[in-house]
N, C-alpha and C positions, 0 to 999 in steps of 0.2 A: 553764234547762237546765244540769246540770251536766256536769262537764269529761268523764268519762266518755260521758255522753251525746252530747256534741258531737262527743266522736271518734267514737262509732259510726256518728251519721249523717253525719259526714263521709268517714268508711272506706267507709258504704254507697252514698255519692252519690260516691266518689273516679272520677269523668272528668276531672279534669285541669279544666276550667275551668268545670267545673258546669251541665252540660248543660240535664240536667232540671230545674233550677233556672230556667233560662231559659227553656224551651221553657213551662211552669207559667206565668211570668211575661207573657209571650208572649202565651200563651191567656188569659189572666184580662184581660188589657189593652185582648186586641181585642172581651171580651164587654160592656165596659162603655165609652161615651163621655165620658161625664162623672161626678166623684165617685164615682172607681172604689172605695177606701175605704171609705168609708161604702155605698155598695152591696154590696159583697163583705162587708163588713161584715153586715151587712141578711140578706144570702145566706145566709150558711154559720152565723150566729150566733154571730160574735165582737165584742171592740171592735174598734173602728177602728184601735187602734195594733196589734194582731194585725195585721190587714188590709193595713198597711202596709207590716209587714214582709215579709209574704207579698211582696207586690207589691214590695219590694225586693231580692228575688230570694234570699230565707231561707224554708227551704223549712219547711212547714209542720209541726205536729205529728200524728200519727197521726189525732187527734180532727176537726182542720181537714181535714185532706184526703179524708178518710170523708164531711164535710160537703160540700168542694168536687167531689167528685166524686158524692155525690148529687142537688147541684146540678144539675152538667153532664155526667152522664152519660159515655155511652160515647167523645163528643168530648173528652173534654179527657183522657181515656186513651188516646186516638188519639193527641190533638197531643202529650202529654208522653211516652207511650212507645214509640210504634210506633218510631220512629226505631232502639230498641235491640232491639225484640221484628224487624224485617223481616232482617233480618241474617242472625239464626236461624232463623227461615222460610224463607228462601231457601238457606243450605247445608242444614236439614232434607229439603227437596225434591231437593236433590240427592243427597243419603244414600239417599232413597229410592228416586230412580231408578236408581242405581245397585246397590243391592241389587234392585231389580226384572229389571235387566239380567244381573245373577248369577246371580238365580234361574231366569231363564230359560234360560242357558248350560246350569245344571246340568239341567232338564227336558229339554235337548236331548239331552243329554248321555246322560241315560238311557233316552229314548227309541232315541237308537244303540246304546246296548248290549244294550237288547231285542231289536233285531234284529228279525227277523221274525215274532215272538210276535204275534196278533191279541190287546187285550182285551177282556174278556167281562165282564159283571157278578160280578164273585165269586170269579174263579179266569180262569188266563192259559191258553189254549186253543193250541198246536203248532198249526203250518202243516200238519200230517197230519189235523187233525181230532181229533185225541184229548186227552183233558185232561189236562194235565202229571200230576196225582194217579195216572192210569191208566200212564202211561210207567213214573213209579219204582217201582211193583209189581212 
């Protein structure tokens, strides 16, 4: 990898003590008992010394990780990113409640400023009976 590169995906992976690096490690560690290497190896279709590295906590190349995560699927996108993706889920949901709670303010809002207007399908009907169209005549 060159120097370029390795500051990219160091800028990209920049948590301070390399999260997803670990979390990656983590995962890969607890799916294999023994000759985790050479199985991860086996798995994703590298050599072993790739393998290695992964497993020591050097994060993979684009190529590897396409392979480790068609390995393992949805779980090991769980283990290594949910951590960062829950965060955002959880103030998203409250963005939305809170625009929900606005948007209700304002239906209120204008339902008091209607006032006594019944609605109708189509057009806003006066408490007298007559259709607004017919009043501004």
């Amino acid at each position: 990898m060159d120097i370029n590169m390795t500051y990219a995906v160091d800028h990209f992976m920049d948590l301070g003590d390399h999260d997803l690096q670990k979390r990656l490690t983590r995962f890969l560690e607890s799916q294999y008992e023994s000759e985790r290497a050479s199985r991860l190896a086996c798995d994703i279709d590298c050599d072993v010394r790739t393998a290695k590295n992964i497993l020591d906590r050097h994060w993979p190349s684009a190529r590897h990780m396409r392979a480790i995560i068609r390995r393992f699927g949805h779980d090991v996108i769980e283990a290594v990113f949910m951590p960062e993706i829950e965060p955002v889920r959880a103030r998203l949901a409250l963005e939305e409640r809170e625009l929900e709670e606005a948007l209700e303010r304002k239906r209120a809002h204008r339902r008091q400023v209607e006032g006594g207007a019944d609605r109708t399908p189509g057009r806003v009907v006066a408490r007298q009976g007559r259709p607004s169209s017919e009043r501004a005549a």
